[in-house]
VOVEXTI-966657 format. One record per residue (C-alpha): x, y, z; residue in three letters. Coordinates in steps of 0.2 Angstrom, whole numbers, plus 5000, padded with zeros to 4 digits. Example, Ala and Ser with C-alpha at 12.3 -4.5 7.8 and 13.67 -1.06 7.14 Angstrom:
<recs>
506249785039ALA506849955036SER
</recs>
This chain:
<recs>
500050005000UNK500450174996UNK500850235014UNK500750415010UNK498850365004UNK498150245016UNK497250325032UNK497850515026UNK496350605030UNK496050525048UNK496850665056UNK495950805045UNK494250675049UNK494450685067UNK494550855069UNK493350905058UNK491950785065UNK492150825085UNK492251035077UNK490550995069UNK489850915080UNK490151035094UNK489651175085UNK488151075082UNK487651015098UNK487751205103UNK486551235087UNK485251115095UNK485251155111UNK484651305106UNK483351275096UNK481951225109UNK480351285098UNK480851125084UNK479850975083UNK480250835096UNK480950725085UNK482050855074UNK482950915092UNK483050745096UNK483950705079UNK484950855080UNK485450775097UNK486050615091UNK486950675075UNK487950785084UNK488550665099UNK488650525083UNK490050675073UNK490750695090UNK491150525094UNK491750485078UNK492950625078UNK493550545094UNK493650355087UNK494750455073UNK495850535085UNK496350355092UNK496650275073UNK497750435070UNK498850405086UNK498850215081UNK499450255065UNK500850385070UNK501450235082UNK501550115065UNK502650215056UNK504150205068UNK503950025067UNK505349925056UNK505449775047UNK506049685063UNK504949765076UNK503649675065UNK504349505065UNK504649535084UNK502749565086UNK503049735091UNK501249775081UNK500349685093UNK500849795109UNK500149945097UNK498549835094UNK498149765113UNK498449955117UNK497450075127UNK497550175112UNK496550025101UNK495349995113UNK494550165117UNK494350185097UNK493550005096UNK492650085111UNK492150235102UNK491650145088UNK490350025099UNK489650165106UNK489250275088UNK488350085083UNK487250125099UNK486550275095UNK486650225076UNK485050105083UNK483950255091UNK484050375076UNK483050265063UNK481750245077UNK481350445078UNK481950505062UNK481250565049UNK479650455052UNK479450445073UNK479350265076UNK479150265092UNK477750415098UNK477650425117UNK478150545130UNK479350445137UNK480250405121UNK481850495126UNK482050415141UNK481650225132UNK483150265118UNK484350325131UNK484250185142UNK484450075126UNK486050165121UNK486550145142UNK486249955141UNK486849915124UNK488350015128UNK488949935146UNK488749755137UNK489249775119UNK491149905122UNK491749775137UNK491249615126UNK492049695109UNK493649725119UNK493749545130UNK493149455113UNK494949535104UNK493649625094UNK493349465084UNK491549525086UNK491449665078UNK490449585063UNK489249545075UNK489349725081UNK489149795063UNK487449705064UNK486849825076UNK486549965060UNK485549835050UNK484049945057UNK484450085046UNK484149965031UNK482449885039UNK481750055044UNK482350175032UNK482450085017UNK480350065018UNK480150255022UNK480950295005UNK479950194996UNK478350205004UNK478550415002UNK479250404987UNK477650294981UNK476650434989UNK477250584980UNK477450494959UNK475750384961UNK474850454974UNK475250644972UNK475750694990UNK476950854987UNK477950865000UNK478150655003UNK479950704995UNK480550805008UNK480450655019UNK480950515006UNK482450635002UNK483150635021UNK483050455023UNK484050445008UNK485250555014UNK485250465029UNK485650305023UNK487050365013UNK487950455027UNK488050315038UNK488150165024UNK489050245007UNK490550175012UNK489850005006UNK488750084996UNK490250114984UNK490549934983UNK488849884978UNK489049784961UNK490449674970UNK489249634985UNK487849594974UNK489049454965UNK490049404978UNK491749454973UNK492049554990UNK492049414997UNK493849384990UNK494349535000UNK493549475017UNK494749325014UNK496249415010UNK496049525025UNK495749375037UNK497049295032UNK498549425033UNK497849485051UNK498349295055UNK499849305045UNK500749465049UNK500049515066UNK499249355072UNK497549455076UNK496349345066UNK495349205077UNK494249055074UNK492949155081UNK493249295070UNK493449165055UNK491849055061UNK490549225063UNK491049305048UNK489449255041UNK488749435047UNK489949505033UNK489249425018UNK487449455025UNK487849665029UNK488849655010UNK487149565001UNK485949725013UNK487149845007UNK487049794990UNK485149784988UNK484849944996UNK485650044983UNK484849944969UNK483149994978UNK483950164980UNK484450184961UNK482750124955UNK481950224966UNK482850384959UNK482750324942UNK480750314940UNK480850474950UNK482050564937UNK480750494924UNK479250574931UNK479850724940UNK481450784934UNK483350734940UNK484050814955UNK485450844965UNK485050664976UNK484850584958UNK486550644953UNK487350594968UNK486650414969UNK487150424948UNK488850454957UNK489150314966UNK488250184955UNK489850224941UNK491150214956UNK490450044962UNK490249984942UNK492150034941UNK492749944959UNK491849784951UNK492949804936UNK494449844944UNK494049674956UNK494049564942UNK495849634935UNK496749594952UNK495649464957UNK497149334955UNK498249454968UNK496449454980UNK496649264979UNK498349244983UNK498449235001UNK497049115001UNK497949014987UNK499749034987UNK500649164996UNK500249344998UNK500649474983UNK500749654985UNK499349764979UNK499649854964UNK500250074967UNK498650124958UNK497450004963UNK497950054984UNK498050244977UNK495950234968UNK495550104986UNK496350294997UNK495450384986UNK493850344984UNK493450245001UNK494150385013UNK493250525002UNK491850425006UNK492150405023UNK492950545030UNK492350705019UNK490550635013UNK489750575027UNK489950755035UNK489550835021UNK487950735022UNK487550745041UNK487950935040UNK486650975025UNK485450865035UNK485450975051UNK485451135041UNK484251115028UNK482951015038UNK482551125048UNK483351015064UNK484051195071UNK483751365072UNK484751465062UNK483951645064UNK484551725076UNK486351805074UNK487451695084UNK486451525077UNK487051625061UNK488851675065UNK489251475069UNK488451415054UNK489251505043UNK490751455052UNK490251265051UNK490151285030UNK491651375030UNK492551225037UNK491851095028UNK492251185010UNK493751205015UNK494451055022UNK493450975009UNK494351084993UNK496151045003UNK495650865008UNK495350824987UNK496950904983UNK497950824993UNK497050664988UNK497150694970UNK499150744973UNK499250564976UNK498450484963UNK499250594952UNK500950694950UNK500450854952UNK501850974956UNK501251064974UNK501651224966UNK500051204957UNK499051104974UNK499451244983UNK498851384970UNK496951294967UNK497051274986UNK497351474987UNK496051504974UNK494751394982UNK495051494997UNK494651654991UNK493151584981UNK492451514997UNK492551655007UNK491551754993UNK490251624991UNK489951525008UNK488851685016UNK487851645001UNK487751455000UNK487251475017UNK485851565014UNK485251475001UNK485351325013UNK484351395026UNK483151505018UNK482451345006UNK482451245020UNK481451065019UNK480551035034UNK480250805033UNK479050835051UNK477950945042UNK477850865027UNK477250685036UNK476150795046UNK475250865029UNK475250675024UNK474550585038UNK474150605058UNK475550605070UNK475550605089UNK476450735096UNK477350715112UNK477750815125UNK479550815130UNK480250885142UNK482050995142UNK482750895154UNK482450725142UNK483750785132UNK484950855145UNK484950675154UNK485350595134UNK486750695135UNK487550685150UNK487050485147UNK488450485132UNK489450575141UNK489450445153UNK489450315138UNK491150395131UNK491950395147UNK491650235154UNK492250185137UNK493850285139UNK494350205158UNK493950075154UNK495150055138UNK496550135150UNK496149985166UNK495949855151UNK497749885146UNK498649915163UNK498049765168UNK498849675151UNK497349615145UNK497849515131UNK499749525134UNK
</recs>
C-alpha cells in the first residue's frame, strides 16, 4: 500500500467531526421551539460526529505509532503491543458506542417510530444497556465480534429503506407534494451512515467481495496474528451486511430512476448516479486483480498494485471521511433540525460551511496529489483560489441552505396523523449527559483493560 495514501485523511476526519459536532450540539440546544423528534435528531447526529471524531483521533495515534515500526519490530510482534493497546481499545470503544445510537436514530427520524412521552428516556436507556454490554464484550472478545457488532446498524436498512419507498410511492402515484421531503432525508440518511459500502455495491451483489474478506482474514493471522476462529467462524454477518448493502442501493437507484422519469433529476439523483459508476468501476477493477485478492487464500500473499491501493485511498476515505459529514451537515441545516435565525445560530453556521468547504477543497487535493503527479506548486495555487472563492460564496450557499429549508416533520404531518409528544427539556439534558457517561466509561475502561495486560 501506498503509505502516503492509506488512512491520510484520519487526522483531518477527526477534527473535523468532533468541530462539527460541537458546533452542532450547541445549534440544537438552542433550538427548543423544533419538533420533538427533529431536536432529538439534532441530538444524536451531533453526539454520533462527536464520537466519531474521537474514534478517529485513536486510529490517528495508532497509525503515528506504525510508522516508527521496522521490518523487525514486526517479526518481533511489536504490532501487537500497538493493537492490545489502550489506544485500540478506546477507538473499538468509540466505535461500539456510535453503533448504539446508530440503533435509536432510525426509530425517531424522519418518520417517529416510536410516539410516546417517554420516548427519550426508552432510547437512552437502550443506548445505556447496549453500551455497558456490547464496548466490554467487543474488547474481552479481541474484537473478533465486531461483525456481529456491525449488525447492530442493520435497522437503518429495515426501517429506512421502507420510508423511502413508501413516500416516494406517495408523491409519483399518489400525488402527495411534499412526501419528497421526507423520502429525500431517509436517503440521505442511509447514505451518510452506509456509502462506504454503498460504493461497493456491484461486488456485493456478486459475491466477489467476498475475495477481499478472505484476503484480510488471512494476513491479520499471518502478519500480526490477530485473526481468530471466532472471528473466522462468525464471519457469516459480513456476507449478510455486503448482500443488505447491495440491495439497498439497487432499491435506491430504481427508486431515483422512475423518480427522474416522472419528476425531473436532482441533486440526490446525481449523487446516487455518482456512486452507482464508482461501484460499476470497483467491480471492474476486482476482476483485474482478482488473481492478487486470491493469493493469500491460494498461494502466498502478493502485494497490491500502486494504483489500485491509490483509487481503494481515494475513493473509500472520500467516502468516509469527507462525505458522510458533508451529508449529516446538510441534513441538520436544511431540515429544519436547528434554528438558524437568530445572529449567533448564524455566526456558527456560517462557520460550520466554511470548514467543511474548505477542508473538503484541501482534503481532494491532497488526495488527487496522490493519485496523480501533480507538482504542489499548482495544489497549493487551486487550494489558494478555492480559498478565496469560498469566502465570497459560503455567506451565500448558506443562505440558500437555510432560507429553502425542507421541513420532513411537516411534510408527514400534511400526509397523515402524527401524535405529538410532549417532551420535556430535561429528556434531552439526561441523553446527553448519558453519552457522556457512555464515552467515558468507554475511555477507563480502555485505559484499566490495558494496565491490567489484558491480552498480553
Amino acid at each position: 500500500m501506498a503509505d502516503d495514501a492509506v488512512n491520510a485523511l484520519i487526522p483531518v476526519a477527526a477534527v473535523v467531526h468532533i468541530a462539527l459536532g460541537v458546533m452542532a450540539l450547541i445549534l440544537v440546544r438552542r433550538s427548543e421551539d423544533k419538533e420533538w423528534n427533529e431536536l432529538y435528531a439534532g441530538y444524536i447526529i451531533s453526539w454520533m460526529m462527536i464520537i466519531l471524531g474521537i474514534s478517529y483521533t485513536f486510529a490517528t495515534i495508532l497509525d503515528l505509532r506504525a510508522e516508527d515500526l521496522t521490518g523487525q519490530d514486526l517479526v518481533e510482534g511489536a504490532f501487537s503491543e500497538i493493537y492490545y493497546s489502550s489506544h485500540k481499545y478506546a477507538q473499538m470503544a468509540m466505535d461500539s458506542a456510535f453503533m448504539c445510537l446508530l440503533v435509536i436514530l432510525p426509530l425517531v427520524y424522519p418518520y417517529p417510530i416510536l410516539q410516546k412521552e417517554n420516548v427519550v428516556k426508552i432510547c437512552t436507556c437502550i443506548v445505556i444497556i447496549l453500551g455497558v454490554i456490547v464496548i466490554p464484550l467487543d474488547i474481552f472478545t479481541e474484537f473478533t465480534n465486531r461483525d456481529m457488532k456491525s449488525a447492530l446498524s442493520w435497522f437503518c436498512y429495515l426501517i429506512w429503506v421502507p420510508i423511502y419507498l413508501r413516500f416516494l410511492v406517495g408523491e409519483i402515484k399518489y400525488g402527495e407534494d411534499r412526501a419528497r421531503e421526507v423520502s429525500s432525508v431517509a436517503l440521505l440518511l442511509l447514505l451518510a451512515v452506509k456509502v462506504q459500502w454503498m460504493i461497493f455495491w456491484l461486488q456485493h451483489l456478486t459475491g466477489l467481495s467476498k475475495i477481499y474478506l478472505a484476503r484480510w482474514i488471512v494476513e491479520d493471522e499471518v502478519f500480526w496474528g490477530t485473526a481468530s476462529q471466532t472471528e473466522i467462524s462468525t464471519v457469516i454477518f459480513s456476507p449478510i451486511a455486503m448482500t443488505l448493502a447491495g440491495m439497498t442501493f439497487v432499491v435506491l437507484l430504481g427508486g431515483e430512476l422512475w423518480r427522474a422519469y416522472h419528476k425531473g433529476i436532482d441533486g440526490l439523483s446525481v449523487s446516487v448516479g455518482i456512486v452507482f459508476i464508482v461501484g460499476v468501476m470497483w467491480f471492474l477493477l476486482t476482476i483485474v486483480v482478482q488473481d492478487t485478492a486470491n493469493s493469500c487464500v491460494e498461494t502466498m500473499c502478493v502485494a497490491w498494485d500502486q494504483s489500485f491501493i491509490d483509487w481503494y485511498a481515494f475513493t473509500f476515505q472520500v467516502a468516509v471521511y469527507l462525505i458522510v459529514p458533508l451529508i449529516f451537515m446538510f441534513i441538520i441545516l436544511n431540515y429544519n433540525i436547528v434554528d438558524t435565525d437568530t445572529n449567533q445560530s448564524k455566526v456558527i453556521t456560517r462557520i460550520m460551511v466554511l470548514l467543511l468547504l474548505l477542508v473538503a477543497t484541501s482534503s481532494l487535493i491532497e488526495m488527487i496529489q496522490i493519485v496523480l503527479p501533480i507538482p504542489e506548486m499548482v495544489t497549493s495555487a487551486l487550494f489558494a483560489g478555492g480559498v478565496v472563492l469560498f469566502i465570497g460564496w459560503e455567506e451565500k450557499i448558506m443562505n440558500k441552505m437555510i432560507t429553502d429549508k425542507s421541513n420532513s416533520v411537516q411534510a408527514i404531518k400534511s400526509i397523515m396523523l402524527l401524535n405529538n409528544p410532549e417532551i420535556e427539556t430535561k429528556d434531552y439534558r439526561v441523553f446527553s449527559i448519558a453519552i457522556i457517561s457512555l464515552i467515558i466509561y468507554g475511555l477507563l475502561l480502555s485505559v484499566l483493560f490495558d494496565s491490567m495486560g489484558l491480552h498480553s
